[in-house]
C-alpha positions in Angstrom: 55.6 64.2 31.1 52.3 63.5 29.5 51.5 61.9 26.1 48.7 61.8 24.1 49.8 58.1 22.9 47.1 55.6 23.4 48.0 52.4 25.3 47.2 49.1 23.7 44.2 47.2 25.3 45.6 43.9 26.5 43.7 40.7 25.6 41.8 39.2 28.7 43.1 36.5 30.5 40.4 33.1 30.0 40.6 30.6 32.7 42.2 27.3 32.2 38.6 25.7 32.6 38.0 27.5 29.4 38.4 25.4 26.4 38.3 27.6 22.9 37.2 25.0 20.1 38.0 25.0 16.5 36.2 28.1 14.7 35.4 27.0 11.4 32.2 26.7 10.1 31.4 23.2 10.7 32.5 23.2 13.7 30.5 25.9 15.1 27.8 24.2 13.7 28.1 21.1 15.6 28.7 23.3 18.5 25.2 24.9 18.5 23.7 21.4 17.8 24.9 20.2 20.9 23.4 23.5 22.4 19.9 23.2 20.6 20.1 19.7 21.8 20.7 20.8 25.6 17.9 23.0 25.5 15.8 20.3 23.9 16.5 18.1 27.0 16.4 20.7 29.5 12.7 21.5 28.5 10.1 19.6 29.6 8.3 19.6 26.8 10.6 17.1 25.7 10.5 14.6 28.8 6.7 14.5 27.9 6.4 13.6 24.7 9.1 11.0 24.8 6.9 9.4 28.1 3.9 9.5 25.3 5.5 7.9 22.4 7.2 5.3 25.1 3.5 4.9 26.4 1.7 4.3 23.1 4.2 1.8 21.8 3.7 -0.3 25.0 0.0 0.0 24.9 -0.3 -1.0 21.1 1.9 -4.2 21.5 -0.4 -5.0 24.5 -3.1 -4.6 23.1 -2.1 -6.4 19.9 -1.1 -9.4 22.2 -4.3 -9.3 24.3 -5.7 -11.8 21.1 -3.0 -14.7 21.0 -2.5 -15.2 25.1 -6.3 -15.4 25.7 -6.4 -18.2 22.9 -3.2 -19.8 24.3 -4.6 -20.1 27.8 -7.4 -21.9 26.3 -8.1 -25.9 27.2 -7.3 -27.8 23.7 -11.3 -29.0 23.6 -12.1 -25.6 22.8 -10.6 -26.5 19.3 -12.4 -29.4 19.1 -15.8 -30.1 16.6 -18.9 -29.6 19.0 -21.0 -32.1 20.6 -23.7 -32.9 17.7 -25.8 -32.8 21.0 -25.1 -29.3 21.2 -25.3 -28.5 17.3 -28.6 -27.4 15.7 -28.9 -29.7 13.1 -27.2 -33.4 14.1 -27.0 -34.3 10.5 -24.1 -32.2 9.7 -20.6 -34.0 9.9 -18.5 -31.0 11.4 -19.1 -32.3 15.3 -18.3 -35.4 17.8 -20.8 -37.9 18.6 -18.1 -39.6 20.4 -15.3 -39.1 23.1 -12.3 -37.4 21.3 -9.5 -40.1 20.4 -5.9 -39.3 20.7 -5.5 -37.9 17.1 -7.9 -35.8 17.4 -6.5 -34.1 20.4 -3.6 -34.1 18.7 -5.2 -32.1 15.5 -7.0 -29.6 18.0 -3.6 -28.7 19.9 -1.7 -28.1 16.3 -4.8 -26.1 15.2 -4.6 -24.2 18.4 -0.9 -23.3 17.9 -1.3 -22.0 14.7 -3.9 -20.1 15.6 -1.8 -18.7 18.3 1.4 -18.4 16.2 -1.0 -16.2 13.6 -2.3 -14.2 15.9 1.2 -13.7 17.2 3.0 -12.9 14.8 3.3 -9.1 15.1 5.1 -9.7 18.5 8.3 -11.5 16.8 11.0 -10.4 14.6 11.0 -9.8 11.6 7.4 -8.5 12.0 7.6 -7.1 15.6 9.9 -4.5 13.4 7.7 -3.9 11.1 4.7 -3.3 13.6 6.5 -1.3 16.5 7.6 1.4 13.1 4.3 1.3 11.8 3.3 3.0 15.3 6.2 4.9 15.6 5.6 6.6 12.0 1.8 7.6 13.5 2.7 9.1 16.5 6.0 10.3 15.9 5.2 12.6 13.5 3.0 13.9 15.5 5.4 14.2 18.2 8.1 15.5 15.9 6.0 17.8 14.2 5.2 19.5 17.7 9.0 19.2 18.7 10.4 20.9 15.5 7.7 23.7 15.3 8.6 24.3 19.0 12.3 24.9 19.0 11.9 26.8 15.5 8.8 29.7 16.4 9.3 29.3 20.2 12.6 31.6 19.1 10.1 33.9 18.2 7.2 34.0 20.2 9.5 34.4 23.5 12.0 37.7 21.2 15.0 34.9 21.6 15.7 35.1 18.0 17.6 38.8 18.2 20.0 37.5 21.1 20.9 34.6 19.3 22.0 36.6 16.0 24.0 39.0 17.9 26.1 35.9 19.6 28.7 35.9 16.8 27.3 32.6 14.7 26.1 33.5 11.2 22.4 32.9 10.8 23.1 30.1 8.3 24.9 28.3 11.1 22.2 29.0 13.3 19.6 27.5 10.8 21.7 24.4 10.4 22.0 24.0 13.6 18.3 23.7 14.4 17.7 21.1 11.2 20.7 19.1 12.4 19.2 18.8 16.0 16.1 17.8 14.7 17.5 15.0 12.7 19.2 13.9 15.4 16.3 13.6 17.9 14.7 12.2 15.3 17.1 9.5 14.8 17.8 8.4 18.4 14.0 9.0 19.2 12.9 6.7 16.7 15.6 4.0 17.4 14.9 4.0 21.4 11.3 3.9 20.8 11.6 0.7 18.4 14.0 -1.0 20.6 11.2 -0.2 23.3 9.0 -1.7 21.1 10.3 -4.8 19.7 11.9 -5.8 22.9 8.4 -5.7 24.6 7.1 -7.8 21.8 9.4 -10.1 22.4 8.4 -10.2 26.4 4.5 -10.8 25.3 5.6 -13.6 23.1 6.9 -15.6 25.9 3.2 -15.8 27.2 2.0 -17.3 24.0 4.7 -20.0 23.8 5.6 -19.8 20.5 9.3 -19.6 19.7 10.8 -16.9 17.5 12.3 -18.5 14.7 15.7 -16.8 13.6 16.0 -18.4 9.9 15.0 -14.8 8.9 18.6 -13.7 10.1 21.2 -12.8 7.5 23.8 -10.2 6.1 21.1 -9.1 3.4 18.4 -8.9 5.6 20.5 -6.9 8.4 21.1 -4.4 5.4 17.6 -4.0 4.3 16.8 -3.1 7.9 19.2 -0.5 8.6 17.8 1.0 5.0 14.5 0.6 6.4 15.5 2.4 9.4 17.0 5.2 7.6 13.9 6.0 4.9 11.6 5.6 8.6 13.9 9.0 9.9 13.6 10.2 6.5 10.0 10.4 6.8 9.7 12.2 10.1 12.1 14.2 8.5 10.4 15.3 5.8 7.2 16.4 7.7 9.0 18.1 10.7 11.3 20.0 7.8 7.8 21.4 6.5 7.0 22.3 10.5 10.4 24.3 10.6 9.5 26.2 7.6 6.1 27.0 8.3 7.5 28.3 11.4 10.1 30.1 10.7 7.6 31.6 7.9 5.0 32.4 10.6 7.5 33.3 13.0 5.5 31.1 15.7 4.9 27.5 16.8 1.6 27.3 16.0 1.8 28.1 12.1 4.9 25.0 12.1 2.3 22.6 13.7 -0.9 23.2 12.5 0.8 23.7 9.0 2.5 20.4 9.3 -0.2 18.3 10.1 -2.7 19.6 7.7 0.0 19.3 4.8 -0.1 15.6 5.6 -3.8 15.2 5.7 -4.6 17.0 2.8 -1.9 14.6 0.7 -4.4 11.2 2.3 -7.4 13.3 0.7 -6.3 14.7 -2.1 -4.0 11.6 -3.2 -7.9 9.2 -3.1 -10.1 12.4 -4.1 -7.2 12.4 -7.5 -7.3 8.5 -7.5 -10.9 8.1 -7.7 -11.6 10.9 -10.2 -9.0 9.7 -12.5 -10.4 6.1 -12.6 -14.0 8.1 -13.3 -12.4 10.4 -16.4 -9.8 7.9 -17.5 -8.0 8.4 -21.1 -4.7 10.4 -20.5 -6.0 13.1 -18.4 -7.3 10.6 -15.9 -3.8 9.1 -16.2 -2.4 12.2 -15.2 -4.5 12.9 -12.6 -3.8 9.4 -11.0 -0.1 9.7 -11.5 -0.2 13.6 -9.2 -0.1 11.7 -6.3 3.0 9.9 -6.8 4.6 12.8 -6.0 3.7 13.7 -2.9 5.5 13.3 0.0 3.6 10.1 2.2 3.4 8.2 -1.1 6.8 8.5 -2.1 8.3 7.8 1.8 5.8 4.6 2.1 7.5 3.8 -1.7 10.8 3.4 0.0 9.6 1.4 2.8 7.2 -1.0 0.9 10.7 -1.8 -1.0 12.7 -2.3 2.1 9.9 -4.5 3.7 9.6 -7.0 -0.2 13.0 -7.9 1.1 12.4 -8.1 5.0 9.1 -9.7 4.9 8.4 -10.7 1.9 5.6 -8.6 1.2 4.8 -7.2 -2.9 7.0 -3.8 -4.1 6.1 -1.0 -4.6 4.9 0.2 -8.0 7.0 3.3 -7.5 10.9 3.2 -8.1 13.2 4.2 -5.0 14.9 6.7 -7.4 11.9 8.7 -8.1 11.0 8.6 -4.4 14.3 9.9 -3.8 14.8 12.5 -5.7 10.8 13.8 -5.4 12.0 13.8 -1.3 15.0 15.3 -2.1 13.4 18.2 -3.7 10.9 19.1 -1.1 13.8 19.0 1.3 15.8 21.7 -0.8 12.6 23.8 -0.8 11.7 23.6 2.5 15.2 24.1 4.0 16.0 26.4 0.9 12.9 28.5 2.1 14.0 28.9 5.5 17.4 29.9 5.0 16.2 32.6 2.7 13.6 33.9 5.4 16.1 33.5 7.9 19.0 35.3 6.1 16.5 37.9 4.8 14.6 38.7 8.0 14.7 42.0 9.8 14.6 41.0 13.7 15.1 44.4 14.9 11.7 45.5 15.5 
């Protein structure tokens, strides 16, 4: 007997190797950063630009120690006064007319170490830290900015972006997921490369024989430095969150890049172009045009680290406040994210 009664479809049966995770929205999120971070290290694009940062951090502390092991491996009479027989005019007192006595051997090796231990000094901690992020904040964003425009219009320019909407993950989660995978290669990046770094410095300065003095070492100055290491990602950050924008905007890896980079040189121009013109006009509108370049973007992340470093080294603050910096940084991040998440949830990506 027939009936016209349809059967129920029954649910198919996953495998045990199959492991369903949670399915709420945070969750999925962290999901697809793990994925954008698989791809990441899959690709390698990746492998090479890590192998350049590693490379340029090892060739800038070499080079930087090239100075301080010549002068250490040089004989102790080479800090000496000159023979007056040697010296132009005898008359003058600054050279020997006599065989160097015991104190003055003496004076010519402690000027030779100091020399040494100034000339050394980027290769030890505190200032080895200080150095090996100076050279990571030049060539990582560089790097990052490449990296973020990549995995943002590479979507586009090779038609991935349709599959990946139609995989069940909202766009917003898919957005998130790509500015929470850049933060984090940013933040591990950063942190190898400046172990890299500082650890290598630390190698050199064995061949100067000058001892790295620890008195530096304390509670307070362990918390300056892990701020200092959080406003360094910050500022990466900031410039590959205008690459992922100007990406998603242009819908290809070249507009993130090129958009990037030129955003930061035109702050360096325009910030001394404003500076100088503003000391030429002065009054109030030459104040005002002095005080535009306090908020843009380099000045206000170099704010925050000049602070950090008065505490680390010792060096003067920063005429800017870290609460102004902040909140200026924090508003560019709402816009640039904001942007892209509206472009993103706008976009039509069927044709």
């Amino acid at each position: 007997m027939s009936t016209n009664k349809e059967s129920a479809i029954p649910s198919p049966i996953r495998r045990d190797t199959v492991v369903m995770g949670r399915a709420d929205f945070f969750s999925v999120v962290l999901r697809l950063v793990g994925v954008e971070l698989y791809k990441i290290r899959r690709r390698s694009m990746s492998k090479i630009l890590s192998v350049i940062a590693i490379f340029v951090m090892l060739i800038a502390f070499f080079a930087i120690a090239l100075t301080p092991i010549i002068i250490a491996r040089n004989d102790v009479s080479s800090f000496l006064p000159p023979p007056c027989s040697s010296v132009p005019r005898p008359g003058i007192d600054a050279c020997l007319n006599h065989k160097p006595t015991a104190s003055e051997i003496q004076q010519a090796a402690r000027s030779k170490e100091e020399t040494v231990k100034q000339a050394s000094v980027a290769l030890r901690l505190p200032d080895s830290l200080y150095t090996a992020n100076t050279i990571a904040q030049s060539i990582g964003l560089l790097l990052i900015v490449i990296l973020a425009g990549t995995i943002v219009g590479g979507e586009y320019s090779v038609s991935t972006i349709r599959l990946m909407f139609t995989r069940g993950p909202t766009r917003t989660q898919f957005i998130l997921s790509k500015v929470g995978a850049i933060l984090a290669c940013i933040a591990f990046g950063l942190c190898i490369v400046l172990l890299i770094g500082v650890g290598f410095g630390a190698i050199l300065n064995l061949f100067t024989g000058i001892a790295t003095d620890g008195a530096f070492l304390s509670g307070s100055w362990v918390l300056h430095m892990l701020l200092y290491l959080l406003f360094s990602i910050l500022g990466l950050f900031m410039y590959a969150m205008i690459a992922l924008c100007l990406a998603t905007l242009g819908r290809t890896t070249t507009a993130g890049v090129a958009g990037a980079l030129v955003w930061w040189v035109l702050e360096s121009v325009l910030g001394q172009l404003l500076d100088a013109i503003g000391g030429q006009v002065g009054g109030v509108f030459g104040e005002i045009l002095k005080g535009i370049p306090t908020y843009f973007i380099g000045n206000n992340v170099n704010t925050l680290l000049q602070n950090q470093i008065e505490y680390m080294l010792g060096r003067p603050l920063s005429l800017t406040s870290d609460i102004h910096a902040l909140l200026v940084l924090i508003f560019y991040l709402a816009i640039f994210i904001g942007l892209a998440w509206w472009i993103t949830k706008r976009r039509d990506i069927t044709n």
